[in-house]
DSSP file (Angstrom, degrees, kcal/mol; ACC not computed):
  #  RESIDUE AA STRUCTURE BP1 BP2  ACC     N-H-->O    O-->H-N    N-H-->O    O-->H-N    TCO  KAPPA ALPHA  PHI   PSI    X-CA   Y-CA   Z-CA
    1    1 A X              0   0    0      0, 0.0     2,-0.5     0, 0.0     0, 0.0   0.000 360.0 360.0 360.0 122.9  109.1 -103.8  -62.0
    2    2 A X        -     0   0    0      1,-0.0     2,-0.4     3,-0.0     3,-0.0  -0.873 360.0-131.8-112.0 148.5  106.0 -106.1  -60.7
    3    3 A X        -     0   0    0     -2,-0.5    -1,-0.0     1,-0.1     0, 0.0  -0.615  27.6-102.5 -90.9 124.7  102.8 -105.4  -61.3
    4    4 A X        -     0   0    0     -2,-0.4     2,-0.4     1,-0.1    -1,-0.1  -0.201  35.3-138.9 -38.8 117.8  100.1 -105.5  -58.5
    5    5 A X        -     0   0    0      1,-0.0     2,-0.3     2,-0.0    -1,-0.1  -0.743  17.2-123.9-105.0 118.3   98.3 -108.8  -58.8
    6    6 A X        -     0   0    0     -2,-0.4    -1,-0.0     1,-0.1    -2,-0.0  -0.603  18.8-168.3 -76.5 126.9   93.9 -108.3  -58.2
    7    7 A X        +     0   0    0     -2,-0.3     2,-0.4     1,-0.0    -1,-0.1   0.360  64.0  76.1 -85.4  -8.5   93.0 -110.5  -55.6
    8    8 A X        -     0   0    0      1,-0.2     4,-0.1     4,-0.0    -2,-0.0  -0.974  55.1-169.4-118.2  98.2   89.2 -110.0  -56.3
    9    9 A X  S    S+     0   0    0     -2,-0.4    -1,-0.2     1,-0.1     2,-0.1   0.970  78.2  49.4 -61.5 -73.8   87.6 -111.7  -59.3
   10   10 A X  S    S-     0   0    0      1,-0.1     2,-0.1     0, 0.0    -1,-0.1  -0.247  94.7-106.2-129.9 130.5   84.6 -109.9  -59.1
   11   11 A X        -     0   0    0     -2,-0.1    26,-0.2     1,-0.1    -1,-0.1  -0.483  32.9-139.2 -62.0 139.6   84.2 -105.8  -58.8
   12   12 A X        -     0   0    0     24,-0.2     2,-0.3    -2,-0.1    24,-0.1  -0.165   8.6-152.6 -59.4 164.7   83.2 -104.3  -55.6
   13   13 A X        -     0   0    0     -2,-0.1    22,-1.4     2,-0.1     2,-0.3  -0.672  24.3-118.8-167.1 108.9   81.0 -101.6  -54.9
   14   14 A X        +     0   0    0     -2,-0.3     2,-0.3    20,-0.3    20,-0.2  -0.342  45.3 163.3 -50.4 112.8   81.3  -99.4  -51.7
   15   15 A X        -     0   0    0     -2,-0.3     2,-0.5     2,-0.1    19,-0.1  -0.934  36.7-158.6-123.6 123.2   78.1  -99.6  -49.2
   16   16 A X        +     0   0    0     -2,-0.3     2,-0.4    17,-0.1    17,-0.1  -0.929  37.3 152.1-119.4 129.2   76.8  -98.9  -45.7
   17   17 A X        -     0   0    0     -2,-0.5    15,-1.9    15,-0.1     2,-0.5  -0.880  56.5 -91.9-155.9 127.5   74.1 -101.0  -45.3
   18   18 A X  E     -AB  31  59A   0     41,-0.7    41,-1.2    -2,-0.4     2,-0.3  -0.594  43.9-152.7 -40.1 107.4   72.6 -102.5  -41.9
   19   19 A X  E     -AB  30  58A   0     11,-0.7    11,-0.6    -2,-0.5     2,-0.3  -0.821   4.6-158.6 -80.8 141.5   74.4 -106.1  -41.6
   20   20 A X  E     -AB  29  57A   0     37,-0.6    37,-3.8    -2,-0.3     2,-0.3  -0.945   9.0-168.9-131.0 120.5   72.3 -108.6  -39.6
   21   21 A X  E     -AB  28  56A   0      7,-1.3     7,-1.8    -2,-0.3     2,-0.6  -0.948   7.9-154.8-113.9 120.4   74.7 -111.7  -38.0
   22   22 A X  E     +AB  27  55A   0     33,-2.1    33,-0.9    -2,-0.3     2,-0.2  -0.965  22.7 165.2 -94.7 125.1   72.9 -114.6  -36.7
   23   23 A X  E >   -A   26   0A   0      3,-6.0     3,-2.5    -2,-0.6    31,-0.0  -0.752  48.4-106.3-128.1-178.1   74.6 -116.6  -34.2
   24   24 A X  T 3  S+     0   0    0      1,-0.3     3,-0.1    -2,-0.2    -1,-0.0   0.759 120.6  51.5 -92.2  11.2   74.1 -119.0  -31.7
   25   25 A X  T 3  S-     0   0    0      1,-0.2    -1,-0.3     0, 0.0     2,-0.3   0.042 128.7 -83.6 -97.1  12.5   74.5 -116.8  -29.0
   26   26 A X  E <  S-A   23   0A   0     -3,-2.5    -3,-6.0     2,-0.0     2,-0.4  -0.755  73.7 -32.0 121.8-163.6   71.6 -114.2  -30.7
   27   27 A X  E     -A   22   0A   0     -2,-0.3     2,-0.4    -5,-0.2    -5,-0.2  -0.877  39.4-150.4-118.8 163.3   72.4 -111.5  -33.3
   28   28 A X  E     -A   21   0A   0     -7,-1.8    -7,-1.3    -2,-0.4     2,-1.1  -0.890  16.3-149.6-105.1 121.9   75.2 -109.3  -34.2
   29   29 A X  E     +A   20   0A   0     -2,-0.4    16,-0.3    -9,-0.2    -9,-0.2  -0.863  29.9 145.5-146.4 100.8   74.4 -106.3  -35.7
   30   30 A X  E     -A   19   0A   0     -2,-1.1   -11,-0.7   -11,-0.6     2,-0.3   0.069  37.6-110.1 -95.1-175.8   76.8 -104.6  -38.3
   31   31 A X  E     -AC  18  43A   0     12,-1.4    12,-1.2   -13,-0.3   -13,-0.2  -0.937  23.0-124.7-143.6 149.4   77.2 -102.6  -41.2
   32   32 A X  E     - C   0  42A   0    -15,-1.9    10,-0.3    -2,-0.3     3,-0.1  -0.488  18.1-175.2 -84.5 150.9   78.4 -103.4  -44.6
   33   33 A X  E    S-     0   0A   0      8,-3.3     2,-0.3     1,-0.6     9,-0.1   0.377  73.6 -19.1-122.3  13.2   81.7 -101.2  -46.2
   34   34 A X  E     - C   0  41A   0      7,-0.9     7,-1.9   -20,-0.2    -1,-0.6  -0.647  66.2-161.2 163.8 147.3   81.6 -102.8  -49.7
   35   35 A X  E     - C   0  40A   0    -22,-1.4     5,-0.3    -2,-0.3    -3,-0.0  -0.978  10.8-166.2-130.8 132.2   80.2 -105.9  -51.7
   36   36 A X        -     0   0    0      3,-2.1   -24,-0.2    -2,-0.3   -25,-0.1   0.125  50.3 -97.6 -91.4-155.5   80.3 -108.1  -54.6
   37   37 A X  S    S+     0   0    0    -26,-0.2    68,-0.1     1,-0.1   -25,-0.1   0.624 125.7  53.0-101.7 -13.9   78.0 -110.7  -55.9
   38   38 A X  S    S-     0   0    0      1,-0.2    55,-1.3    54,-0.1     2,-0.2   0.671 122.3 -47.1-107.5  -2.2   80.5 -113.0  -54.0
   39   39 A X        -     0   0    0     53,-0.3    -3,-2.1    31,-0.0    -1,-0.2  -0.963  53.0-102.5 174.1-163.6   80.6 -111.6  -50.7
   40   40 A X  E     -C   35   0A   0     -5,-0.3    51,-2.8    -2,-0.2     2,-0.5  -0.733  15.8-128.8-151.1 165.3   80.9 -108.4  -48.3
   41   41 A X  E     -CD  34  90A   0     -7,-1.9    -8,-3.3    49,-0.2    -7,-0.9  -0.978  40.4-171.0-115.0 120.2   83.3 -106.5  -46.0
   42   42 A X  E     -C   32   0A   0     47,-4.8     2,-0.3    -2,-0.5   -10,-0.2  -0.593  15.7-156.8 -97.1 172.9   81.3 -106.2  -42.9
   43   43 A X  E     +C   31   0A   0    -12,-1.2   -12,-1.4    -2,-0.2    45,-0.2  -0.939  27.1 146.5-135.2 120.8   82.1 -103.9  -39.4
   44   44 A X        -     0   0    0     43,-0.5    43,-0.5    -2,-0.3   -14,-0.1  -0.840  54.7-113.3-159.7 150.9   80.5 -104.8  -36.0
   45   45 A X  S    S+     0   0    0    -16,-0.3     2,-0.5    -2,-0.2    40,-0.1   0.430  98.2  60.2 -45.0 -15.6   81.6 -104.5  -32.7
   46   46 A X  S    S-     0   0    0     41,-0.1   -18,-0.0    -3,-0.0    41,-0.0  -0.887  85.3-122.4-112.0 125.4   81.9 -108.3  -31.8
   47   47 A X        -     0   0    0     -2,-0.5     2,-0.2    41,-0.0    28,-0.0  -0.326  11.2-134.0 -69.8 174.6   84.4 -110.5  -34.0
   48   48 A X        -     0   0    0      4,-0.0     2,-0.4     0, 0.0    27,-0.0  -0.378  26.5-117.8 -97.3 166.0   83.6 -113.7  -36.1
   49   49 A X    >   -     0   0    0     -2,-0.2     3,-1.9    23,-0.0    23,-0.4  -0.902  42.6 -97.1-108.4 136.8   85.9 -116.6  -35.8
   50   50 A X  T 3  S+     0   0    0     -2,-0.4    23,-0.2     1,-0.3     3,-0.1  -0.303 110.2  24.7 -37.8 115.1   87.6 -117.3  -39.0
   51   51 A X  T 3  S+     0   0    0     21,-2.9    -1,-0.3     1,-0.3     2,-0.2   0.694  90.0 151.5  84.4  18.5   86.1 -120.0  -41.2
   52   52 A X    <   -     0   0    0     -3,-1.9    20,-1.2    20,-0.4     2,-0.4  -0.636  36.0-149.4 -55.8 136.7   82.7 -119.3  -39.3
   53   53 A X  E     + E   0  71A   0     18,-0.2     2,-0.2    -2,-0.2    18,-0.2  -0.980  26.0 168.9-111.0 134.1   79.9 -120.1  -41.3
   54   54 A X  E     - E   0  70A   0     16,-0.9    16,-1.5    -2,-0.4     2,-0.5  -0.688  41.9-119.1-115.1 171.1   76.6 -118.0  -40.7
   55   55 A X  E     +BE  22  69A   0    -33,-0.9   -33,-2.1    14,-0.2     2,-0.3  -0.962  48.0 171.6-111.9 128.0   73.3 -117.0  -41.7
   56   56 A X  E     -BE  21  68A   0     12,-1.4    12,-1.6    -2,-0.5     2,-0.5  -0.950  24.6-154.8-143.0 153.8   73.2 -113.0  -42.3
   57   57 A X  E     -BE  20  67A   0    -37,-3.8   -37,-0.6    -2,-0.3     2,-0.3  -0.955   5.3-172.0-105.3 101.4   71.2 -110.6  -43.6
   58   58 A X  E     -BE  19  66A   0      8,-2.7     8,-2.5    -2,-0.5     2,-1.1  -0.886  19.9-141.8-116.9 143.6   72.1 -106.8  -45.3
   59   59 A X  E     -B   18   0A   0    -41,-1.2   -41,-0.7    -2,-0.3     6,-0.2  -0.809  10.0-151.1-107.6 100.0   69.4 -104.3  -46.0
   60   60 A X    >   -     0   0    0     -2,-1.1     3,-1.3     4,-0.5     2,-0.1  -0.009  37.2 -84.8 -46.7 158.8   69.5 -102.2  -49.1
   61   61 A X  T 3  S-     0   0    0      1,-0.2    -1,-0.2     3,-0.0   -44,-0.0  -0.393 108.6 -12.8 -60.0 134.8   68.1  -98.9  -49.3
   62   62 A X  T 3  S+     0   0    0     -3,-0.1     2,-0.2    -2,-0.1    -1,-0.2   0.703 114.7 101.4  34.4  35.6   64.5  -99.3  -50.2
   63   63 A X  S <  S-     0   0    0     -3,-1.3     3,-0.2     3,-0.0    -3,-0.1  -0.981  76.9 -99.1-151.1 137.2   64.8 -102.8  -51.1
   64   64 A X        -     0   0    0     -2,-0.2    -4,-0.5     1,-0.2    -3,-0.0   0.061  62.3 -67.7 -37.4 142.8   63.7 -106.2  -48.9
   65   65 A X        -     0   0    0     -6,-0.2     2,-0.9     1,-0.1    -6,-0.2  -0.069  40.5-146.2 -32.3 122.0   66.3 -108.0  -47.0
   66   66 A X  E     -E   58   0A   0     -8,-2.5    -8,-2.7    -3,-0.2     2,-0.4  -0.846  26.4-170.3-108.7 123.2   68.8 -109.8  -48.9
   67   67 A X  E     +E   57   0A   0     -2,-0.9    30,-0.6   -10,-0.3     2,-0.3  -0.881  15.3 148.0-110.9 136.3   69.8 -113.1  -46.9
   68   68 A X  E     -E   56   0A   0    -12,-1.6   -12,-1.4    -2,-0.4     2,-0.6  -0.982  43.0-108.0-153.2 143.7   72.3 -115.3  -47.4
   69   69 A X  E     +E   55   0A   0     -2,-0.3    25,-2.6   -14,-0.2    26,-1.3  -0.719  44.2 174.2 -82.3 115.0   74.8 -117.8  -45.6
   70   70 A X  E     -EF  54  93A   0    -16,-1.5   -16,-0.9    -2,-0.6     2,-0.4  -0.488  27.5-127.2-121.9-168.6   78.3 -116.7  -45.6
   71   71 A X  E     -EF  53  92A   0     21,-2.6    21,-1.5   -18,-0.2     2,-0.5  -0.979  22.8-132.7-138.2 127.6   82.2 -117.6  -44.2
   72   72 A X  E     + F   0  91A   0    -20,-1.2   -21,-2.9   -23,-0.4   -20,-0.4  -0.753  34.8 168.0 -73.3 117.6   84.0 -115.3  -42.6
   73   73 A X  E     +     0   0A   0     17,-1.7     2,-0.3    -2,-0.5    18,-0.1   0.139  69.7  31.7-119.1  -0.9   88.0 -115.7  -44.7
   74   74 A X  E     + F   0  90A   0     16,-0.8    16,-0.9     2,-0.0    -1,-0.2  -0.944  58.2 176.6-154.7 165.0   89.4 -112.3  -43.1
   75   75 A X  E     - F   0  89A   0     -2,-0.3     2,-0.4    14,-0.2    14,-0.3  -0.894   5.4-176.5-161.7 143.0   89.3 -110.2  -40.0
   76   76 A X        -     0   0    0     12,-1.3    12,-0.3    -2,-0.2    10,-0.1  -0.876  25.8-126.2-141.6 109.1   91.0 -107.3  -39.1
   77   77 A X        +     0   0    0     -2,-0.4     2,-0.2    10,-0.2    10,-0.2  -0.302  32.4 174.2 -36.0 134.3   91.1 -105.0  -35.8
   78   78 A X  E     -G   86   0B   0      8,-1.8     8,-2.2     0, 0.0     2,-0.5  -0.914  19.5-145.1-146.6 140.1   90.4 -101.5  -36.8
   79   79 A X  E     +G   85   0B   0     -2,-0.2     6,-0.2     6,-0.2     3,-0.1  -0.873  17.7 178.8-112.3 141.7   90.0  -98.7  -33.8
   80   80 A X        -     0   0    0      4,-0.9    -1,-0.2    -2,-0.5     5,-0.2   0.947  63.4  -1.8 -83.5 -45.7   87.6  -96.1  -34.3
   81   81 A X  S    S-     0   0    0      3,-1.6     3,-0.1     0, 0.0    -1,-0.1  -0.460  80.6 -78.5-104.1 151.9   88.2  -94.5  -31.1
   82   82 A X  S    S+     0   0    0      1,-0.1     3,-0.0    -2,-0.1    -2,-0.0   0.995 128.3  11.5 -35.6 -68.6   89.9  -94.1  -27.5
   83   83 A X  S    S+     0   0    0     -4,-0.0     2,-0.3     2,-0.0    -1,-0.1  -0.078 117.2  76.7-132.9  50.1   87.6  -96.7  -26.3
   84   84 A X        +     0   0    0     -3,-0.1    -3,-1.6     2,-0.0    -4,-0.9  -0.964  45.9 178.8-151.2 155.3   86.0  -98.1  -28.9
   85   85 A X  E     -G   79   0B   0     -2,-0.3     2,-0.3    -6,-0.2    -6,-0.2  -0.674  12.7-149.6-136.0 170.5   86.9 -100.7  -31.7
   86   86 A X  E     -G   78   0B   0     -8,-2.2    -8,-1.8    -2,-0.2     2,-0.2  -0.980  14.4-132.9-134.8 149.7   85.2 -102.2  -34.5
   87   87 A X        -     0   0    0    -43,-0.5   -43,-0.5    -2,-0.3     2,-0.3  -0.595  19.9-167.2 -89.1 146.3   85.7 -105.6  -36.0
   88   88 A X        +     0   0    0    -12,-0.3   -12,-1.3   -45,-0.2     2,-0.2  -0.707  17.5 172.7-157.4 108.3   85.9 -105.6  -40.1
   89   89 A X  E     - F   0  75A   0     -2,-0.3   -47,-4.8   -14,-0.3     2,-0.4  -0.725  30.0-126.4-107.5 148.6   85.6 -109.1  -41.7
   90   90 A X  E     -DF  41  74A   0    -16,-0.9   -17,-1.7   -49,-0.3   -16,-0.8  -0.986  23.0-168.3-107.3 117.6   85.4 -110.3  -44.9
   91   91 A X  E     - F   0  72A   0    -51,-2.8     2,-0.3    -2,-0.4   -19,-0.2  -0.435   7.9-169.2-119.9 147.3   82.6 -112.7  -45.9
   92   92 A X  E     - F   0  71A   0    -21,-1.5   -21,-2.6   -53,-0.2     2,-0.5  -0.737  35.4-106.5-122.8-170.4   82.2 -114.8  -49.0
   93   93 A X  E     + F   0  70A   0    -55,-1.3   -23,-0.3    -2,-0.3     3,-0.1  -0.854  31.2 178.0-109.1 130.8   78.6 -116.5  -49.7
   94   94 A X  S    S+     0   0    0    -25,-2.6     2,-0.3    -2,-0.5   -24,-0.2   0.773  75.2   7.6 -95.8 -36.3   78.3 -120.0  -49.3
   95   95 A X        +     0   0    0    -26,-1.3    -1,-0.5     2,-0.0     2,-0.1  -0.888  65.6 158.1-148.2 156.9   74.6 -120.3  -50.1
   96   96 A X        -     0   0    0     -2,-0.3   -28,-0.2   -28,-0.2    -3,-0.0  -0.541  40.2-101.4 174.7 120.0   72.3 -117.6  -51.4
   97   97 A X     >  -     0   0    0    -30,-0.6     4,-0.8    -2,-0.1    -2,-0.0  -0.291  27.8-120.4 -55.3 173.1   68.5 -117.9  -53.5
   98   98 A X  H  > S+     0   0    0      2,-0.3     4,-1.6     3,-0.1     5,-0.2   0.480 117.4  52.5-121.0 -49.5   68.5 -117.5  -56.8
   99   99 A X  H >> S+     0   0    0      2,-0.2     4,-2.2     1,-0.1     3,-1.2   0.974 116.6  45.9 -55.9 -58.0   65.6 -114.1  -56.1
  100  100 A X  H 3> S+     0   0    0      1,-0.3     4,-3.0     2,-0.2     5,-0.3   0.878 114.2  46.5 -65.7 -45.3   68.5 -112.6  -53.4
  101  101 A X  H 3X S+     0   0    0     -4,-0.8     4,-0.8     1,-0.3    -1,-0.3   0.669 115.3  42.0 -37.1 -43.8   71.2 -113.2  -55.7
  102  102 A X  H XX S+     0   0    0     -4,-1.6     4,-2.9    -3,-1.2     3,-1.1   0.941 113.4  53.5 -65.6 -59.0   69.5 -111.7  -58.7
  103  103 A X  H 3X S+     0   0    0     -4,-2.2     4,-1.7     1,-0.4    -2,-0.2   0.921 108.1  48.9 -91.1 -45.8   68.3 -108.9  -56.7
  104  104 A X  H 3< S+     0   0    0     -4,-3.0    -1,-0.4    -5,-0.2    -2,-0.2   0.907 115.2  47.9 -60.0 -32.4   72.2 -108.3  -55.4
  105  105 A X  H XX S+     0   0    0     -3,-1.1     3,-1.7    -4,-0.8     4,-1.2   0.933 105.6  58.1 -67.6 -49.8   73.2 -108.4  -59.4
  106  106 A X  H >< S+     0   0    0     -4,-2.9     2,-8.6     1,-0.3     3,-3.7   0.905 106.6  48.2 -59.7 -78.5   70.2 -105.9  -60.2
  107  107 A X  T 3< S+     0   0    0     -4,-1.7    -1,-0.3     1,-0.3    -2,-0.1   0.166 101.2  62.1 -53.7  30.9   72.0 -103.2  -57.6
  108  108 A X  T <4        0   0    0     -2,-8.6    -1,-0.3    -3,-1.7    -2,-0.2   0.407 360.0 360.0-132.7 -34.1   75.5 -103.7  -59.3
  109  109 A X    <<        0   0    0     -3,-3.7    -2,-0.2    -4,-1.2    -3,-0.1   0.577 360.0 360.0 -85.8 360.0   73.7 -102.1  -62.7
């Protein structure tokens, strides 16, 4: 018998949250479906290219923007619809202050 091996150092915590993508073509404009302190599962209609790195935003409930620079390290087609799709990548953080970072720890307690 093998045992399922966790892929994830760090616990998750299921979210939907506004995502903000900046790119150099404008912004992208998402939602988060879970996060850790070391990245996020986003959704938005437009894909990422793998190994992208961007500057993004996600907005807690009743709490300032938390910003940080991530890399997109998965992507997966998921259809919502007939004719509509969403994109659902996985981000880890490349860069992130020390405040947003804390502030992302404080919502974990």
């Amino acid at each position: 018998m093998t045992e399922e091996i966790e892929r994830r150092k760090n616990p998750r915590r299921e979210v939907k949250w506004p995502v903000t993508v900046l790119t150099e073509n404008g912004t992208i404009e998402g939602e988060t479906r879970d996060l850790a302190v070391d990245g996020i599962s986003i959704f938005c209609v437009e894909p990422l290219r793998m190994n992208q790195v961007l500057r993004m935003g996600v907005m807690p409930p009743e709490h300032q923007m938390i910003e940080f620079t991530g890399k997109v390290i998965w992507s997966d087609l998921y259809g919502i619809g007939d004719d509509d799709s969403a994109y659902g990548m996985g981000v880890c953080f490349v860069e992130i202050s020390d405040e947003d970072l804390h502030a992302l720890q404080r919502l974990f307690r």
